[in-house]
C-alpha positions in Angstrom: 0.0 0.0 0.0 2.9 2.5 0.9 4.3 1.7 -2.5 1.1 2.5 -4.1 0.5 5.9 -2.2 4.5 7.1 -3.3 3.8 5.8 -6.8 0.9 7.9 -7.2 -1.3 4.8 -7.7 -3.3 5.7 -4.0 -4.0 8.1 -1.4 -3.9 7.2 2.1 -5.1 8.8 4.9 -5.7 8.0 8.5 -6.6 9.5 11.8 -6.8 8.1 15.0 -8.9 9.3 17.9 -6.8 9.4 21.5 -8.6 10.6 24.4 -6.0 11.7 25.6 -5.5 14.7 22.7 -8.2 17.5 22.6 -7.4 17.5 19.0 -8.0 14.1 18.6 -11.9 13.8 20.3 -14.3 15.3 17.6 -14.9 15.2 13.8 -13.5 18.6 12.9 -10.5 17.5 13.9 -10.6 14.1 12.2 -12.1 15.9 9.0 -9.2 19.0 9.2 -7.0 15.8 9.3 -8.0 14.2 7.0 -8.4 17.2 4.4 -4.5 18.1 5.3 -3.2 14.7 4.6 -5.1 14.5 1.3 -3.7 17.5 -0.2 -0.3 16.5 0.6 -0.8 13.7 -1.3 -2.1 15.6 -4.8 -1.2 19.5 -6.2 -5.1 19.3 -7.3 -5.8 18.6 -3.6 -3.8 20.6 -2.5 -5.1 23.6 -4.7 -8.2 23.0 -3.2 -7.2 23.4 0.6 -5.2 26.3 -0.6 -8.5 28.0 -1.6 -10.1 27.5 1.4 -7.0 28.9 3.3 -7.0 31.9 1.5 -10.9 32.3 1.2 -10.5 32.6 5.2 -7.5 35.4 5.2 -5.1 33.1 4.9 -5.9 30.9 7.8 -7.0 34.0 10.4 -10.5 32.7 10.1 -11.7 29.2 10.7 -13.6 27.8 7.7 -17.1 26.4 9.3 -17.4 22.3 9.4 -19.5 22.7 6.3 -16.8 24.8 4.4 -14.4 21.8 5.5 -16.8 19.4 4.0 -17.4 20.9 0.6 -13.4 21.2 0.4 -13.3 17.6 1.1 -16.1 17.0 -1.6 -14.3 19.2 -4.2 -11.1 16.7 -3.2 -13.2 13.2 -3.8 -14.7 14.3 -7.5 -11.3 15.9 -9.0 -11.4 13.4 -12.1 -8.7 10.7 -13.0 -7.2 10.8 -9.5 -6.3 7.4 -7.7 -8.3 5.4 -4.7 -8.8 7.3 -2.1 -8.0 4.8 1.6 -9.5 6.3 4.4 -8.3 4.9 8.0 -10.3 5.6 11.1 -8.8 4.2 13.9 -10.2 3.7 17.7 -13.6 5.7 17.0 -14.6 3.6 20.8 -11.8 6.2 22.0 -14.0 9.1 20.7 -16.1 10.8 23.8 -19.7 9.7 23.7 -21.0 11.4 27.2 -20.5 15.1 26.4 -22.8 17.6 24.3 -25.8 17.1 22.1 -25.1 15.4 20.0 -21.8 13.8 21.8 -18.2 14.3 19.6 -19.0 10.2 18.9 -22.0 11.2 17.1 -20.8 13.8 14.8 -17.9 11.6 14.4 -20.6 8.5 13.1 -22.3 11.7 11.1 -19.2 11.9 9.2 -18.7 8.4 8.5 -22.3 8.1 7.1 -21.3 11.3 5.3 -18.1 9.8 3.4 -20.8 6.7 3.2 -23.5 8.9 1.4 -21.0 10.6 -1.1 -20.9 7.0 -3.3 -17.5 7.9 -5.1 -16.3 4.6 -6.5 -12.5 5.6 -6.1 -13.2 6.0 -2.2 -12.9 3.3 0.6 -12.9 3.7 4.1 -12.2 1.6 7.2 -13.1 2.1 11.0 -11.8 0.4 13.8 -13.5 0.5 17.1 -14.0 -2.1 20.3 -17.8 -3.2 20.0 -19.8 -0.7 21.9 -23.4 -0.5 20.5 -24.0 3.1 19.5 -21.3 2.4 17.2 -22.4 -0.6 15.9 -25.8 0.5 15.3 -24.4 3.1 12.7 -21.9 1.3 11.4 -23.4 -2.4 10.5 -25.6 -1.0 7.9 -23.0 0.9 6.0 -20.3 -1.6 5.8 -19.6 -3.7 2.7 -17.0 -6.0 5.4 -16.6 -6.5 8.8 -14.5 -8.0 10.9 -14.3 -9.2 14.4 -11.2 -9.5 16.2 -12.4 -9.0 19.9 -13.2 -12.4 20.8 -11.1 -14.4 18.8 -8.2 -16.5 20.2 -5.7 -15.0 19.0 -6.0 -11.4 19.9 -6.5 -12.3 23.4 -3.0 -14.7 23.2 -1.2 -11.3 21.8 -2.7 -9.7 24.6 -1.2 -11.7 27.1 2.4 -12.3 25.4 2.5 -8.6 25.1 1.4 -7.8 29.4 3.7 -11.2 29.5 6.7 -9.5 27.4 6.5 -6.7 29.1 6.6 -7.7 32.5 9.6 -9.7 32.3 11.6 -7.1 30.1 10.5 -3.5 32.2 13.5 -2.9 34.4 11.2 -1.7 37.5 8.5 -4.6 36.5 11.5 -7.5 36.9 12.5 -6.8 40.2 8.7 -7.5 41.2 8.3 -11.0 42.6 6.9 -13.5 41.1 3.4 -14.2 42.1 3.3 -10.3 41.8 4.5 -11.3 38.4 1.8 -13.6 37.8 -0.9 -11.6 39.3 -0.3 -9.0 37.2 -0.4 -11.5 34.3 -3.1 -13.0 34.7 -5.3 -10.1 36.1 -4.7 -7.6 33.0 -5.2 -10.8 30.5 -8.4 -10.9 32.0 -9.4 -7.3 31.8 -8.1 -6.5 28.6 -11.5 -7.7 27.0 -9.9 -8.0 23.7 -7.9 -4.7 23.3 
């Protein structure tokens, strides 16, 4: 794929929601990411965003969530251009408890948006643990799904990983060993598959 995207035969984009980041919580921030990304990858795209910077004084005035949109838009139907691969990663991670409608909905509102446009050269992917609000929008869009959370060997990886790491962390070694093995066995068992 990486060869494809520096050949010019693909675009790829991703973003990644961290609770953690401010900037990483809500769809303007996945959709000003995503827009960025793209018009790196193409001088058409990147004519586009330049347009929009300059229609808002050269960046002194945020462009509203529907300017972003359109912008996007415009990107998706520039003719002849490559597949467009759209990564969305840890939407689960995406707050769901604050506002009306939460940042998790307008997130789902933007996926169903990409969804709606119907450009052939477009394909996009989301990754989430499987809470049901998320589910609920997502099952009916999706061509494929898969299911890693309760298979076998995710929750193997799991534990070699909390295994791994607890007998290679410096402060973590000089635990004893049925510390060790609580510790193990404990966060295998609450990692529910992520």
């Amino acid at each position: 794929m990486k060869k494809s995207r520096k050949a010019g035969l693909a675009s790829i984009i991703f973003f990644y929601f961290d609770f953690r980041d401010e900037s990483k919580k809500n769809a303007r921030g996945a959709l000003s990411s995503l827009l960025v990304q793209l018009a790196a990858q193409s001088d058409h795209y990147s004519e586009i965003l330049s347009a929009l910077y300059s229609e808002h004084d050269a960046g002194s005035n945020l462009p509203t969530d529907e300017e972003l949109r359109e912008s996007f838009k415009n990107m998706l139907a520039v003719p002849d251009q490559a597949p467009i691969y759209i990564v969305i990663d840890a939407l689960d991670e995406c707050p769901n408890s604050t506002g009306t409608p939460s940042p998790r909905e307008n997130v789902l509102r933007l996926v169903e948006w990409l969804s709606e446009l119907r450009y052939s050269n477009l394909w996009v992917s989301v990754t989430s643990r499987p809470e049901h609000d998320i589910a609920v929008v997502l099952e009916p869009l999706a061509s494929h799904t898969i299911s890693l959370h309760n298979e076998p060997g995710q929750k193997e990886d799991i534990t070699n990983y909390i295994n791994w790491f607890v007998t290679s962390d410096p402060k973590a070694r000089k635990w004893r060993k049925q510390d060790k093995e609580l510790v193990i066995e404990k966060l295998s068992e609450r990692a529910d598959g992520m």
